[in-house]
C-alpha positions in Angstrom: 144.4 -12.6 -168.5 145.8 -15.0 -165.8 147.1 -13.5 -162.5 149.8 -14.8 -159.9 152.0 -14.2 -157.0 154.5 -13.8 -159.6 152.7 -11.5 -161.9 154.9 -8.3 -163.0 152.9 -5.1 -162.7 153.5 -1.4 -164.5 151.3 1.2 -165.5 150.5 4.5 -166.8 149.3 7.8 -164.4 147.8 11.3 -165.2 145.0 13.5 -164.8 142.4 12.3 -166.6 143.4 8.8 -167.5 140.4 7.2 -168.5 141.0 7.6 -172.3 144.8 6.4 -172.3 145.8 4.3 -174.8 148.6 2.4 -173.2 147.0 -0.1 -171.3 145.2 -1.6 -174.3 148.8 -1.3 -176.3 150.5 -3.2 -173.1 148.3 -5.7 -172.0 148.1 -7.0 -175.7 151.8 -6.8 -176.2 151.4 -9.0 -172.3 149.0 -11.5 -173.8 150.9 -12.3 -177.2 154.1 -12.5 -174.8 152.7 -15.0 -172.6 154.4 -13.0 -169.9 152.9 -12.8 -166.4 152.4 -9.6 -165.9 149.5 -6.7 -166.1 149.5 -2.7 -167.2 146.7 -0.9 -165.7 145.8 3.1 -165.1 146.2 5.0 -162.3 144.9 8.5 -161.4 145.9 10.8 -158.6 145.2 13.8 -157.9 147.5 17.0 -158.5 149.3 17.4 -155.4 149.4 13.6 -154.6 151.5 12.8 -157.6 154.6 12.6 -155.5 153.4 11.0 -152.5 152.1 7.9 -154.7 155.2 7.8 -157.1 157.2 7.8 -153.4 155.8 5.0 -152.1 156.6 2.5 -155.2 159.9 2.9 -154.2 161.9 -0.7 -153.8 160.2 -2.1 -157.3 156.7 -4.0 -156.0 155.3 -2.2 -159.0 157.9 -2.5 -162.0 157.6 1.1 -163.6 155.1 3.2 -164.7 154.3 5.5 -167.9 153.9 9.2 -166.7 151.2 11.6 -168.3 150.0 15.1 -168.0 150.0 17.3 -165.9 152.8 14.8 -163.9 155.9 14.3 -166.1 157.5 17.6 -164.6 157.2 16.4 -161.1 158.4 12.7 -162.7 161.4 14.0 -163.3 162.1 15.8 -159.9 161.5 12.4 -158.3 164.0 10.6 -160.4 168.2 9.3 -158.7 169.0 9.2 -162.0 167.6 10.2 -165.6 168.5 10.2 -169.4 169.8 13.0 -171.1 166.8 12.9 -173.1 164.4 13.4 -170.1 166.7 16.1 -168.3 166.9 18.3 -171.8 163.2 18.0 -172.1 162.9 19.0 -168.3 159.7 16.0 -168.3 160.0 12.4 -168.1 156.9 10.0 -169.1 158.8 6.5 -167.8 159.7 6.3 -164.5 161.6 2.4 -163.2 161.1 1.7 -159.6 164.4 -0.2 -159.1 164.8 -2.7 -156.5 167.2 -1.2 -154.6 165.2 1.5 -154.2 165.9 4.3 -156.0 163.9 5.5 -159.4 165.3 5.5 -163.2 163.7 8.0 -165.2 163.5 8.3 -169.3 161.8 10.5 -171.7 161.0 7.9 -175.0 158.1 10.4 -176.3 160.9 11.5 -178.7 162.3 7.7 -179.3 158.2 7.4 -180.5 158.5 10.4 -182.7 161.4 9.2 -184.2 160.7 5.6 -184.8 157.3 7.2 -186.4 159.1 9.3 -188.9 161.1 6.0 -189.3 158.1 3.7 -189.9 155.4 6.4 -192.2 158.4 8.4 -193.8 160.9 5.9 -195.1 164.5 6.7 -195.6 164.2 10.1 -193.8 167.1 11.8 -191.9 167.0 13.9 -189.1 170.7 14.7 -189.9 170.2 15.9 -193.5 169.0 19.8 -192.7 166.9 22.0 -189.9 163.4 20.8 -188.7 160.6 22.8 -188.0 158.9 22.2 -184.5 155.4 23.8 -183.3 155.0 25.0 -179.7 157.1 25.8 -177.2 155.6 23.4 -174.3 157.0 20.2 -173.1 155.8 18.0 -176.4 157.8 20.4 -178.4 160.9 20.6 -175.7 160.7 16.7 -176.0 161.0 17.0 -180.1 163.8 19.1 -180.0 166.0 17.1 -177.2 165.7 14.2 -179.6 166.2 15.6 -182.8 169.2 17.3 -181.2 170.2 13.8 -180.2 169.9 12.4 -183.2 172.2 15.1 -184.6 169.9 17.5 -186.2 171.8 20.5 -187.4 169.4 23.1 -186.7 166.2 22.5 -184.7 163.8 25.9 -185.3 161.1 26.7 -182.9 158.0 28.6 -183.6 155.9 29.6 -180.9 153.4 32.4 -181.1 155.3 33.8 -177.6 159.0 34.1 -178.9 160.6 33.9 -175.1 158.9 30.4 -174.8 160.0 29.4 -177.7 163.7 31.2 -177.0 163.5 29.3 -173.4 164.6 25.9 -175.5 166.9 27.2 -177.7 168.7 28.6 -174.5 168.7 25.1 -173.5 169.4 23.3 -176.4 170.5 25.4 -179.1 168.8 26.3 -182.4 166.3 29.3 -183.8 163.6 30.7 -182.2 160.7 32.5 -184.3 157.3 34.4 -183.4 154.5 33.0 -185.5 155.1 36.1 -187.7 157.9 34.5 -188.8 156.7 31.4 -189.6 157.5 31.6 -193.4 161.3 32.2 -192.5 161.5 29.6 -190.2 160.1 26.8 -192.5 162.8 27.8 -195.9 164.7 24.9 -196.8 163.8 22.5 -193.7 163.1 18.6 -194.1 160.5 17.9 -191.7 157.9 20.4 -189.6 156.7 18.7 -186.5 153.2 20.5 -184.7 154.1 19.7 -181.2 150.6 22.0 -179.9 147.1 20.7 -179.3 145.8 22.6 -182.6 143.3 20.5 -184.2 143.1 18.2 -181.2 139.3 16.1 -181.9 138.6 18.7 -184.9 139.4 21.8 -183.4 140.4 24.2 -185.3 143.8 23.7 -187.5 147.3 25.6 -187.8 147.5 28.7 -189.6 150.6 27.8 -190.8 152.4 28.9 -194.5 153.2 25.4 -195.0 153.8 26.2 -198.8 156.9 28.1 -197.5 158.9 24.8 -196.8 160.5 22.1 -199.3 158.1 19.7 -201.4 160.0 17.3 -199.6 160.1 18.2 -196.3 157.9 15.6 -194.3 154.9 16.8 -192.0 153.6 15.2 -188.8 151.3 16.2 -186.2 151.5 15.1 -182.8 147.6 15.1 -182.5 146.3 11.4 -183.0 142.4 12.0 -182.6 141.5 12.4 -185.6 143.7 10.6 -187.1 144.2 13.1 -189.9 144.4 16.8 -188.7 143.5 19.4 -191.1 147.2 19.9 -190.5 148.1 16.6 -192.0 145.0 16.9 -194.5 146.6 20.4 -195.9 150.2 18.8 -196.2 148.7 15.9 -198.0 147.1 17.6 -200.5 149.9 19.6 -201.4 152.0 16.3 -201.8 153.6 15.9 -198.8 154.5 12.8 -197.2 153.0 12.7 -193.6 153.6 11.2 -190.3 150.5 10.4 -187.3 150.9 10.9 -184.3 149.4 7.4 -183.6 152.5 6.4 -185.1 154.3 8.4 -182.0 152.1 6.8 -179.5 152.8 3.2 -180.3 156.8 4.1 -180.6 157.1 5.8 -177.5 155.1 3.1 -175.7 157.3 0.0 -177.4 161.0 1.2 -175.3 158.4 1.7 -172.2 157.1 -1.8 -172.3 161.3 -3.2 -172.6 162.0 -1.2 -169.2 159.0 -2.8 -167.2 158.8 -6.3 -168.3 162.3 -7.0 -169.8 161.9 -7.4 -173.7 160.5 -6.5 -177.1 156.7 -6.1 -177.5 155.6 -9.0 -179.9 155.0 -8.1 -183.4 152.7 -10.7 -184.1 149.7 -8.5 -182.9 148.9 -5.1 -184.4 148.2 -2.8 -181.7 147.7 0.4 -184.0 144.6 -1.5 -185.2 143.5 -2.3 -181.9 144.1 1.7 -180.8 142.1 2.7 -184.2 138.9 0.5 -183.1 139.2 2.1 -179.5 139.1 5.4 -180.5 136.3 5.1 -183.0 138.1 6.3 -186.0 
């Protein structure tokens, strides 16, 4: 990687930061580009968040991706913001404009989308109720963007029923208590797990996933391992399934046309890059 005066700089911040993915998906997008520019990872510490996002006001550094525990306070910062960041009350792209003021996007559910797009051919978020997992800001971010896309009925299932009744105030839909998982998953076309379940082989979702459609497509948002027990259960009973690898890369794509003005190449295949760098 060559450096100049000229060189175009954006990056991704959060607490911890050392295993992101996004500067290995950027900086190879960067290099098959040719484009002059760099992605790199910043940490701060809670409390600081604020005071460092501040002071990239006026666009010296071009944008950056926002992580946990920061997208809340990402938002807050923001002159203006998408209707997909304010409905999902976070925002993980923040664009330090030059005259000062700061742009602020939510394209986690762009990347969920474009992953059901890309593992679950043909799928339609408009063609009957989804099924979303958690009540926290992953599964806020799911329902804004199935909403947008024009989802009839987006049905929340949260083992605290007034968290998961908090988004359906906001956006509309069903809220259900784990209970009533069953109920919640009749007749849907897709069930999302928006919660850290299974997360590096912890334990999986007790979930009645026979209660929903053959059809109905499965993803997990959890991308280490690669295959939950979540997606592994779906699988086996003939599912088609979507990664959340798959959301990773697609939320990161609409990130890298904000900071440095274009398409990621496709000539390079980052989720093979992203597989060897986490070891699965």
């Amino acid at each position: 990687m060559r450096l100049s005066g000229a060189t175009r700089v954006a990056g991704v911040v959060g607490r911890p930061i050392v295993h992101s993915m996004s500067p290995i998906l950027h900086n190879a997008w960067l290099a098959a580009a040719g484009i002059d520019g760099v992605y790199a990872p910043f940490s701060t510490e809670p409390g600081r968040f604020t005071a460092f996002a501040q002071s990239l006001r006026g666009g010296s550094v071009a944008g950056l991706n926002v992580t946990l525990p920061f997208k809340g306070e990402a938002l807050a910062l923001a002159d203006e913001a998408t209707f997909r960041a304010t409905s999902a009350q976070a925002a993980n792209v923040l664009v330090f404009r030059e005259d000062g003021t700061i742009f602020a996007d939510n394209t986690d559910g762009l990347g969920m989308l474009g992953a059901f797009a890309e593992q679950a051919p043909g799928f339609d978020p408009t063609s009957g109720p989804v099924v979303v997992l958690g009540a926290g800001g992953a599964a806020r971010g799911a329902a804004a963007a199935f909403v947008e896309a024009g989802c009839p009925q987006v049905r929340i299932v949260n083992r605290t029923v007034a968290r998961a009744q908090e988004i359906v105030s906001a956006l509309g839909g069903a809220a259900y208590g784990l209970p009533q998982a069953a109920q919640a998953l009749e007749g849907v076309v897709a069930v999302v797990n928006a919660t850290s379940a299974g997360l590096s082989g912890s334990e999986g979702l007790d979930i009645p996933l026979e209660a929903a459609p053959a059809e109905a497509v499965v993803m997990d948002m959890v991308y280490k391992p690669l295959e939950t027990p979540f997606l592994a259960a779906a699988k086996a009973s003939g599912r088609r399934t979507v990664d959340g690898l798959a959301m990773l890369i697609g939320q990161a794509v609409p990130s890298f046309e904000y900071f440095f003005g274009q398409a990621p190449p496709k000539t390079v295949d980052v989720r093979a890059l992203a597989i060897e760098a986490l070891g699965l």
